[in-house]
Biopython code that builds the backbone (N, CA, C, O; Angstrom):
import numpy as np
from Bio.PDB.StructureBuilder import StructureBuilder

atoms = [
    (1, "UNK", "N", (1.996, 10.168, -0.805)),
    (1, "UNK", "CA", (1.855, 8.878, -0.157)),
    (1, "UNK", "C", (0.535, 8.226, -0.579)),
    (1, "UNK", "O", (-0.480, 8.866, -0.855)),
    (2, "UNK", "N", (0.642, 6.893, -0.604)),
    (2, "UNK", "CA", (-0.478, 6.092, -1.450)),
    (2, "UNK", "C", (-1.210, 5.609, 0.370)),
    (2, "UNK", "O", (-0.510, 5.207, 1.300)),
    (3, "UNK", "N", (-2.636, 5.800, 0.417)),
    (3, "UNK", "CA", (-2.767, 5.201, 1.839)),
    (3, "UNK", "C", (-3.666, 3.731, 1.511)),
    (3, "UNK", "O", (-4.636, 3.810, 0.758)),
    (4, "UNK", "N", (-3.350, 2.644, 2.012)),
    (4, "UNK", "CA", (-3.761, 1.431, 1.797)),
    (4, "UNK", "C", (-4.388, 1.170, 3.585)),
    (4, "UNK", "O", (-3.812, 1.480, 4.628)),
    (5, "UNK", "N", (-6.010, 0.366, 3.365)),
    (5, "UNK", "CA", (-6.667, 0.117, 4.392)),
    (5, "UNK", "C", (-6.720, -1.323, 3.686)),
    (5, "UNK", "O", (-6.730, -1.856, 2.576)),
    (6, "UNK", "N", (-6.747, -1.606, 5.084)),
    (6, "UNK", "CA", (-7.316, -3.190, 5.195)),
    (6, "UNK", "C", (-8.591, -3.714, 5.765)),
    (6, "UNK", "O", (-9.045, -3.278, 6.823)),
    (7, "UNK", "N", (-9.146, -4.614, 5.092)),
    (7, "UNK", "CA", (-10.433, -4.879, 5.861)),
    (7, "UNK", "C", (-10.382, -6.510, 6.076)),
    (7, "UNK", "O", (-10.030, -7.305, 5.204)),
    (8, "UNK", "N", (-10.731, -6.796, 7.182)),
    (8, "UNK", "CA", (-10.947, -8.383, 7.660)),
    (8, "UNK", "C", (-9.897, -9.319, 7.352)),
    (8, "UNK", "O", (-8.897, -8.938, 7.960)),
    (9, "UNK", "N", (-9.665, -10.313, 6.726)),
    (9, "UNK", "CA", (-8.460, -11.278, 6.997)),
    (9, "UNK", "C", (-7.482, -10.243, 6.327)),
    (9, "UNK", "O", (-6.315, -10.632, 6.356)),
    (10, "UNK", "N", (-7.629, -9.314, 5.875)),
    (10, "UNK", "CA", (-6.135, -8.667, 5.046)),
    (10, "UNK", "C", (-5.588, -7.804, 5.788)),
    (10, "UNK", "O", (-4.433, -7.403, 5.645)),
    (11, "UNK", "N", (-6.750, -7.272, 7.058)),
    (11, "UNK", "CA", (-6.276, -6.745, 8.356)),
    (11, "UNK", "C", (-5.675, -7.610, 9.071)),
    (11, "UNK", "O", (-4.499, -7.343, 9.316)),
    (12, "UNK", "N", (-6.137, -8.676, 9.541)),
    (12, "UNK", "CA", (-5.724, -10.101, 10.296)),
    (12, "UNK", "C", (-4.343, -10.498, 9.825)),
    (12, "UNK", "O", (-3.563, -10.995, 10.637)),
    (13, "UNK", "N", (-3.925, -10.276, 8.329)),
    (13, "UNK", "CA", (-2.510, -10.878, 7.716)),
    (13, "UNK", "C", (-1.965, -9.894, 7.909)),
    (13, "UNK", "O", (-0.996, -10.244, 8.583)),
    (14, "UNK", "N", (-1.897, -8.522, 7.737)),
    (14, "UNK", "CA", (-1.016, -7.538, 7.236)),
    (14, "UNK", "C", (-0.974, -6.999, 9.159)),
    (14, "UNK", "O", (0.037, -6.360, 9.449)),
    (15, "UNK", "N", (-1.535, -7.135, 9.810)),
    (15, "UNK", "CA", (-1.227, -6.846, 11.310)),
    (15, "UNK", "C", (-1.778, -5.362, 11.710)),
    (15, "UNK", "O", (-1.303, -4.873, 12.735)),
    (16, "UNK", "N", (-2.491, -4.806, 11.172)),
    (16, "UNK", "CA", (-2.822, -3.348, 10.825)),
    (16, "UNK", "C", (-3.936, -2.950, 10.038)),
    (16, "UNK", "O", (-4.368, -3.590, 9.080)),
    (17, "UNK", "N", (-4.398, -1.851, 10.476)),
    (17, "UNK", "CA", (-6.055, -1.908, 9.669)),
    (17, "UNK", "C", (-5.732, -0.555, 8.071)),
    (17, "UNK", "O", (-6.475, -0.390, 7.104)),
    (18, "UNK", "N", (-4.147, 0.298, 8.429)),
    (18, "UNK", "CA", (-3.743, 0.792, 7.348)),
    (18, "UNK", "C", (-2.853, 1.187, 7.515)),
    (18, "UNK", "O", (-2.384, 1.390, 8.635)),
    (19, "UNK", "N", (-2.140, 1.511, 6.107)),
    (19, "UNK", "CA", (-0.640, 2.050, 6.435)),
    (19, "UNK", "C", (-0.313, 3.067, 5.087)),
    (19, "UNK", "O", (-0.956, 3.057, 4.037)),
    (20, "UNK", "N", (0.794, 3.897, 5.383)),
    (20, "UNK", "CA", (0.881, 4.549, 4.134)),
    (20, "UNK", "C", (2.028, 4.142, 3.276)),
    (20, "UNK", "O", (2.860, 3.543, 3.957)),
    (21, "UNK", "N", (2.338, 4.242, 2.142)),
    (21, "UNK", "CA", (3.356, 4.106, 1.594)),
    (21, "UNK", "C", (3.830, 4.933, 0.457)),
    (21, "UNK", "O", (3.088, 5.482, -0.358)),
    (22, "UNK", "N", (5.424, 4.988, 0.471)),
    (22, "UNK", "CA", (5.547, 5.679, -1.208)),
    (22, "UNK", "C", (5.735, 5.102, -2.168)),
    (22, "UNK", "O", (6.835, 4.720, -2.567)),
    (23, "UNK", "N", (4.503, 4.919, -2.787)),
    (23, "UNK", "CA", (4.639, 4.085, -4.169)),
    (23, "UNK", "C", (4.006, 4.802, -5.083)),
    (23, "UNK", "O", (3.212, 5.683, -4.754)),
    (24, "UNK", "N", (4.332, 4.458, -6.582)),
    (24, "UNK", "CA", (3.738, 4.704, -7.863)),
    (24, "UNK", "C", (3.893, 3.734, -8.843)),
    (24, "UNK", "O", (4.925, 3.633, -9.507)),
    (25, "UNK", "N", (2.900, 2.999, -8.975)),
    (25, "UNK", "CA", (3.317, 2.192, -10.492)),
    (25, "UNK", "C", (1.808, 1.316, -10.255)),
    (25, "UNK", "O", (0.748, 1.833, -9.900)),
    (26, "UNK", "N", (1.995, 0.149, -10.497)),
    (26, "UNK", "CA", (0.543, -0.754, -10.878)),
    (26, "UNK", "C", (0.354, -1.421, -9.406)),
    (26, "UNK", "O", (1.168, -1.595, -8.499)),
    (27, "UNK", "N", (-1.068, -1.735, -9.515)),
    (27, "UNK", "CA", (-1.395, -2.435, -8.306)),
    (27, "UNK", "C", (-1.148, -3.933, -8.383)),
    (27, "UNK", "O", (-1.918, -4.577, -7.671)),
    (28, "UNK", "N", (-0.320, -4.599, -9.028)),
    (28, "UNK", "CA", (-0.189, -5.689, -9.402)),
    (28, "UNK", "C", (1.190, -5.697, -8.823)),
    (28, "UNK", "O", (1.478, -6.633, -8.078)),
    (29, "UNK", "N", (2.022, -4.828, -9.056)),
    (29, "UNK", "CA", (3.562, -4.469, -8.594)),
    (29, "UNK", "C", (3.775, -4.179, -6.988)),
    (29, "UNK", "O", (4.847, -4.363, -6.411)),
    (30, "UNK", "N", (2.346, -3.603, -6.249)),
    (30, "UNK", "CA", (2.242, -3.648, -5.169)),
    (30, "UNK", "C", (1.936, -4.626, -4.550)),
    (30, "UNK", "O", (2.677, -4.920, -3.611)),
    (31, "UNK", "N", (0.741, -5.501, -4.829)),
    (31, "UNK", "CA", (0.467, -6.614, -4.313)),
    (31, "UNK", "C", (1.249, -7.962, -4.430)),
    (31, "UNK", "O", (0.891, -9.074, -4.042)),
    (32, "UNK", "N", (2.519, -7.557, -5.123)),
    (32, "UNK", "CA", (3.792, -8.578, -5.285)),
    (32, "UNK", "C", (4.577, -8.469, -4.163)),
    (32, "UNK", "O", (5.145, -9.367, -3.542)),
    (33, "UNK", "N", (4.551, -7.035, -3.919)),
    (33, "UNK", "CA", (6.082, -6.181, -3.529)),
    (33, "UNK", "C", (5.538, -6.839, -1.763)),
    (33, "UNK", "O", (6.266, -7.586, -1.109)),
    (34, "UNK", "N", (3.939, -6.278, -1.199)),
    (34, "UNK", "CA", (3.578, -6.321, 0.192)),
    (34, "UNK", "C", (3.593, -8.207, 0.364)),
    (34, "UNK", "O", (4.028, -8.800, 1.352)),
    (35, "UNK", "N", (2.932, -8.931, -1.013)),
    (35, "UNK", "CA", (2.995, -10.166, -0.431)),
    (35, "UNK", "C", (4.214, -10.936, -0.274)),
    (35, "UNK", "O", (4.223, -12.109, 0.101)),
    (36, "UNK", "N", (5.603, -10.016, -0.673)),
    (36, "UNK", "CA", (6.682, -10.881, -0.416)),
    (36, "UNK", "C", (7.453, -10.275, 1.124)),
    (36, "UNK", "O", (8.282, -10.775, 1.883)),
    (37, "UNK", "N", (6.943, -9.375, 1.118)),
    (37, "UNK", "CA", (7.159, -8.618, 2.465)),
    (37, "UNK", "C", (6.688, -9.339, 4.024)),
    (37, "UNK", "O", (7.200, -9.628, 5.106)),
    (38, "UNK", "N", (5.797, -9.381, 3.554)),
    (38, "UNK", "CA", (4.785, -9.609, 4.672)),
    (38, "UNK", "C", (4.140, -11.095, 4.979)),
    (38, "UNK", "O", (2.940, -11.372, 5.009)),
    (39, "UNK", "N", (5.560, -12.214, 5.258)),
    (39, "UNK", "CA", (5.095, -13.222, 4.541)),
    (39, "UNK", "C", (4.803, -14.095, 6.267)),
    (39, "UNK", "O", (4.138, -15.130, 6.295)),
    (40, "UNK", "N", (5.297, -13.596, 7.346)),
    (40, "UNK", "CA", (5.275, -14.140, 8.422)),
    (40, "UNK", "C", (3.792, -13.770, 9.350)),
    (40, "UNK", "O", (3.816, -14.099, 10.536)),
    (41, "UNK", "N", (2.831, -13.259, 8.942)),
    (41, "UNK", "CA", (1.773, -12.866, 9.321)),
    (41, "UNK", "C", (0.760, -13.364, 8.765)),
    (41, "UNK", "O", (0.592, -13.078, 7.580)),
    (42, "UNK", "N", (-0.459, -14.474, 9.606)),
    (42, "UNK", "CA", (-1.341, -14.987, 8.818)),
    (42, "UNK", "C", (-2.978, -14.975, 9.386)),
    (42, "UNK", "O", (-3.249, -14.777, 10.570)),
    (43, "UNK", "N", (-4.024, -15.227, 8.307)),
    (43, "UNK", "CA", (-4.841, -14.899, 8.676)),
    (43, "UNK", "C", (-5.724, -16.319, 8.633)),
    (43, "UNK", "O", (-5.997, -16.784, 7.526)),
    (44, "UNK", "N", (-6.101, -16.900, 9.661)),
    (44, "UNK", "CA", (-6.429, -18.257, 9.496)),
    (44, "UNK", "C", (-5.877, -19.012, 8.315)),
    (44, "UNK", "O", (-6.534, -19.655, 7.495)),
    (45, "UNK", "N", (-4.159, -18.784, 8.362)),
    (45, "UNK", "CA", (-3.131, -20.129, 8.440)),
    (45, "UNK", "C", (-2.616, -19.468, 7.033)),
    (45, "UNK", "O", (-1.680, -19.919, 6.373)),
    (46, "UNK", "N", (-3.370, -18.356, 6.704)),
    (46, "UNK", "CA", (-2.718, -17.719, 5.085)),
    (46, "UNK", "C", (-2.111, -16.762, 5.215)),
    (46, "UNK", "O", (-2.515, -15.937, 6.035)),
    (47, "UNK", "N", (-1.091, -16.544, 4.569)),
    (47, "UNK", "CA", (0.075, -15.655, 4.570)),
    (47, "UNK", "C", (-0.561, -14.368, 3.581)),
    (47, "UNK", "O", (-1.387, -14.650, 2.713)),
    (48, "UNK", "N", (-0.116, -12.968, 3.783)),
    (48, "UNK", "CA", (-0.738, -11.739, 2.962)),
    (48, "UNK", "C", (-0.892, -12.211, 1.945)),
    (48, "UNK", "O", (-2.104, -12.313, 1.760)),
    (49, "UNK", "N", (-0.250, -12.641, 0.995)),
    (49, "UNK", "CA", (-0.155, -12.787, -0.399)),
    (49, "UNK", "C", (-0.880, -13.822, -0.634)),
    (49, "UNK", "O", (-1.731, -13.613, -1.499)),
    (50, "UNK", "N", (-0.871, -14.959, -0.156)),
    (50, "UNK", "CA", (-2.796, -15.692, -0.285)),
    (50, "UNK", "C", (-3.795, -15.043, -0.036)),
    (50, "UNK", "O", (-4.713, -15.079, -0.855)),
    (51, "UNK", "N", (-3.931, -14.229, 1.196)),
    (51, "UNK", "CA", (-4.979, -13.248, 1.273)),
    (51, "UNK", "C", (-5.297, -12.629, -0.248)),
    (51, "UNK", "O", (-6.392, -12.644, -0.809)),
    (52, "UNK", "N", (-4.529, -12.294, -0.563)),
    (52, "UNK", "CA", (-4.543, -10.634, -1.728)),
    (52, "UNK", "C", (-5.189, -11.453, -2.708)),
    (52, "UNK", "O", (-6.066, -10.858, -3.334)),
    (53, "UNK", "N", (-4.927, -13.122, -3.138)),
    (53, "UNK", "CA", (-5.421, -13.543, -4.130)),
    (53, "UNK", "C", (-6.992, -13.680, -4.513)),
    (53, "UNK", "O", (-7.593, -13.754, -5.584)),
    (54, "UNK", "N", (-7.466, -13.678, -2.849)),
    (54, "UNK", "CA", (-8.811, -13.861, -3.027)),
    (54, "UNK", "C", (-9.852, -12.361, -2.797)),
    (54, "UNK", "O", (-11.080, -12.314, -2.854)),
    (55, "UNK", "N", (-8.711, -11.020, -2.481)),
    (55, "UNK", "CA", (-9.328, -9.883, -2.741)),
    (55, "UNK", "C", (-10.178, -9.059, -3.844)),
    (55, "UNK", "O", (-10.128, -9.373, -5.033)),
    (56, "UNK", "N", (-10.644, -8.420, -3.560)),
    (56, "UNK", "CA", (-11.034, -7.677, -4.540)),
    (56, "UNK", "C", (-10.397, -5.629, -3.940)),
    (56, "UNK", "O", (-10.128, -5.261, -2.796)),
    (57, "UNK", "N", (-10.377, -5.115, -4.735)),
    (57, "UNK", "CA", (-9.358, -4.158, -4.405)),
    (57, "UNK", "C", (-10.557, -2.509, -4.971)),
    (57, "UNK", "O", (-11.578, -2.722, -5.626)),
    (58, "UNK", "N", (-10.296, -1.579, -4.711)),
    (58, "UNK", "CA", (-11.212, -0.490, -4.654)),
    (58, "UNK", "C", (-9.990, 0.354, -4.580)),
    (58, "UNK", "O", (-9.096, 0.205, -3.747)),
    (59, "UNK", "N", (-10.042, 1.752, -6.043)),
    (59, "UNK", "CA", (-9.031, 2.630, -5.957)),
    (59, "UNK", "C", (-9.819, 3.879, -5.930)),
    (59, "UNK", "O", (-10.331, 4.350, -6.946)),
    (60, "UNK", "N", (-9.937, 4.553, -4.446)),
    (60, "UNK", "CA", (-10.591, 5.767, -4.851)),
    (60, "UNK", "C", (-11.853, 5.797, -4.697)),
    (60, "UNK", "O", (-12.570, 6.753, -4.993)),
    (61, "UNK", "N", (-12.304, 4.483, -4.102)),
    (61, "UNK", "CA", (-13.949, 4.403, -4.381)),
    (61, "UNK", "C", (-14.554, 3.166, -5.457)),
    (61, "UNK", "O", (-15.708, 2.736, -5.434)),
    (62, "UNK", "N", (-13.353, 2.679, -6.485)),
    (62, "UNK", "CA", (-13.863, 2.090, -7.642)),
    (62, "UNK", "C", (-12.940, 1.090, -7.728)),
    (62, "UNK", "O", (-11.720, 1.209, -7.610)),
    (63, "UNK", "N", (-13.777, -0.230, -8.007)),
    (63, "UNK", "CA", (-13.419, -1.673, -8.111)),
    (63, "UNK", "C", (-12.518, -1.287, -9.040)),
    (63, "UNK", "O", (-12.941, -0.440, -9.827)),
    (64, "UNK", "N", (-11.224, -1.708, -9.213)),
    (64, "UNK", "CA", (-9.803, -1.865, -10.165)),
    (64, "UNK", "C", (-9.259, -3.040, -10.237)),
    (64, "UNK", "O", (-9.397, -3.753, -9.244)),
    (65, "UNK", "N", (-8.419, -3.636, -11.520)),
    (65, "UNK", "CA", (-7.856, -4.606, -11.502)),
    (65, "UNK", "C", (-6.302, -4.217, -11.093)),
    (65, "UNK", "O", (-5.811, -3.112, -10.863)),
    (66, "UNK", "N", (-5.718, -5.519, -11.088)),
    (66, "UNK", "CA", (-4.120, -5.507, -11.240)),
    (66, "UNK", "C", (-2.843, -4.496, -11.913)),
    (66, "UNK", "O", (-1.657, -4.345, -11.620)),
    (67, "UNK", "N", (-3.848, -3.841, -13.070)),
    (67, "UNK", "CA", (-2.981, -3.141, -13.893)),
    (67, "UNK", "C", (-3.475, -1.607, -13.813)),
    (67, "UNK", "O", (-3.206, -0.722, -14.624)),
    (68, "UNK", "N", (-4.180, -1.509, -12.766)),
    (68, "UNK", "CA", (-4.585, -0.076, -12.025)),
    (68, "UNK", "C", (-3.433, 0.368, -11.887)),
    (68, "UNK", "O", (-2.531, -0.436, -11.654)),
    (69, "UNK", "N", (-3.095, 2.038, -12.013)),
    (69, "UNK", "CA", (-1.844, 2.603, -12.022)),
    (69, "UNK", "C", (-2.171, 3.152, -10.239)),
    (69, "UNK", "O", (-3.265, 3.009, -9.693)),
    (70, "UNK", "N", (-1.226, 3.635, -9.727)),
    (70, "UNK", "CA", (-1.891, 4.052, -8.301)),
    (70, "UNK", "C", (-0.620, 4.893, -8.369)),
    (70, "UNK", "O", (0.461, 4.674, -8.916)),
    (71, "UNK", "N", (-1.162, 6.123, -7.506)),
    (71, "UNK", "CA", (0.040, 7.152, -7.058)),
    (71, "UNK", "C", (-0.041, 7.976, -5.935)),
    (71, "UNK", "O", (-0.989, 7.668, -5.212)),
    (72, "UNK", "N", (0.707, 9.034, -5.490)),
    (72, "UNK", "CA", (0.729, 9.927, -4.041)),
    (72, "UNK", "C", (-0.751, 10.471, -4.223)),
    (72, "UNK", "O", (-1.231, 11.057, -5.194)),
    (73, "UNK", "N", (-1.300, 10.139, -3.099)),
    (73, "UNK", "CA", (-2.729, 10.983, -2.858)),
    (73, "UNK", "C", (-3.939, 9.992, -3.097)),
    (73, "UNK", "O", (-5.060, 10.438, -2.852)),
    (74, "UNK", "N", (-3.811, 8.565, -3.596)),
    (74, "UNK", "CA", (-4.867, 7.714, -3.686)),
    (74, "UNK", "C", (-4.730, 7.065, -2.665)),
    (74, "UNK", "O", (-3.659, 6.850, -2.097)),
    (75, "UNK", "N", (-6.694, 6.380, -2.064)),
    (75, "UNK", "CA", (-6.894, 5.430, -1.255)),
    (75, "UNK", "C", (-6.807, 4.238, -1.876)),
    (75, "UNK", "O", (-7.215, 4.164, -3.035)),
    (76, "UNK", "N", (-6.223, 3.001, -1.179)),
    (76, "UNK", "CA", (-7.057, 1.393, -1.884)),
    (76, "UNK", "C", (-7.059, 1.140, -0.876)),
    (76, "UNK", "O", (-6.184, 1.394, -0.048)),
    (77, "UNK", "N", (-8.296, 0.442, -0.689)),
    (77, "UNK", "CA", (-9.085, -0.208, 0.304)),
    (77, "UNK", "C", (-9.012, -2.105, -0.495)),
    (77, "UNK", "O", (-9.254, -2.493, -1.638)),
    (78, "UNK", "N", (-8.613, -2.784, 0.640)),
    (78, "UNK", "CA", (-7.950, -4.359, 0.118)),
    (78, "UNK", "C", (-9.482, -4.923, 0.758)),
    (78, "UNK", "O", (-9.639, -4.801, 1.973)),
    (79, "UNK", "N", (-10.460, -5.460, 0.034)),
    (79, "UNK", "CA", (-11.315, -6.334, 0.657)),
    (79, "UNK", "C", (-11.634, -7.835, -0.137)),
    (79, "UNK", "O", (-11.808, -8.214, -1.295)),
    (80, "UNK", "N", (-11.594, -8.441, 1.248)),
    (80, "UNK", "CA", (-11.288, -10.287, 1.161)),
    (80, "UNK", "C", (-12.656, -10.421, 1.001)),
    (80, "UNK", "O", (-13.404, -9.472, 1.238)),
    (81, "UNK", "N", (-13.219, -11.903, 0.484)),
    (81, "UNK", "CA", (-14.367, -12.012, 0.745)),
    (81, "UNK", "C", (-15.101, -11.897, 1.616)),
    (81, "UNK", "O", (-14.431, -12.088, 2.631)),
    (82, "UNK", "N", (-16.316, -11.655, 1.938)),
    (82, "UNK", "CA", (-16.878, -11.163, 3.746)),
    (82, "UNK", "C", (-17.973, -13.140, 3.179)),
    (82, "UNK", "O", (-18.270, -13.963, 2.313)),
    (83, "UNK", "N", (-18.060, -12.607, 4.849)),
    (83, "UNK", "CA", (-18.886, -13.972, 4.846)),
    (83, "UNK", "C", (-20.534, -13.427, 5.329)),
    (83, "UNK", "O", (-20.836, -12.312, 5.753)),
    (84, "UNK", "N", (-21.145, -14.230, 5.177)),
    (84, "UNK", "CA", (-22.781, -13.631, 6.029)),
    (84, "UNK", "C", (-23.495, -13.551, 4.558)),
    (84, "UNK", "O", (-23.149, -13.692, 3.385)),
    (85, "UNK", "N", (-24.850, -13.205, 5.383)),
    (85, "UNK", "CA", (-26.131, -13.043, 4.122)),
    (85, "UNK", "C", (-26.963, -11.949, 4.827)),
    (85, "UNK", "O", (-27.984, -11.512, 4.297)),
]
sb = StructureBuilder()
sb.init_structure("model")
sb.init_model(0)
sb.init_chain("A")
sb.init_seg("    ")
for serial, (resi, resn, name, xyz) in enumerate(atoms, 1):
    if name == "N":
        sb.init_residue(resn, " ", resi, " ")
    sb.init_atom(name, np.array(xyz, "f"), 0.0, 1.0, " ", f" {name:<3s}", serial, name[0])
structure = sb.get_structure()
């Protein structure tokens, strides 16, 4: 199982701070698959899949792009921009 956390509006969209899933393939294929899923949940007026656009994504500890492979036994942690100084 792949475990996916959410932090701040991607918690706020996705309704949940994490969840597990069975997936294997690219993180680009995931962030298609959850933003067509999850389209009735929003986070100041944005639906998951607007969220995800303005994420930045962490596999394991380490900033990854889209074409990150992900499989049973990895964390990604979904983080939106934070606000503050």
């Amino acid at each position: 199982m792949l475990t996916i956390r959410y932090f701040a509006a991607a918690r706020a969209a996705r309704g949940q701070s994490s969840e597990q899933v069975d997936y294997a393939g690219s993180l680009g294929g995931l962030v298609a698959a959850l933003g067509t899923t999850y389209t009735d949940r929003t986070a100041g007026g944005m639906t998951l899949a607007q969220v995800f656009e303005r994420c930045s994504f962490l596999l394991n500890g380490a900033r990854v792009d889209l074409d990150a492979q992900l499989g049973p036994g990895d964390r990604l942690d979904v983080l939106p921009p934070f606000a503050g100084g």
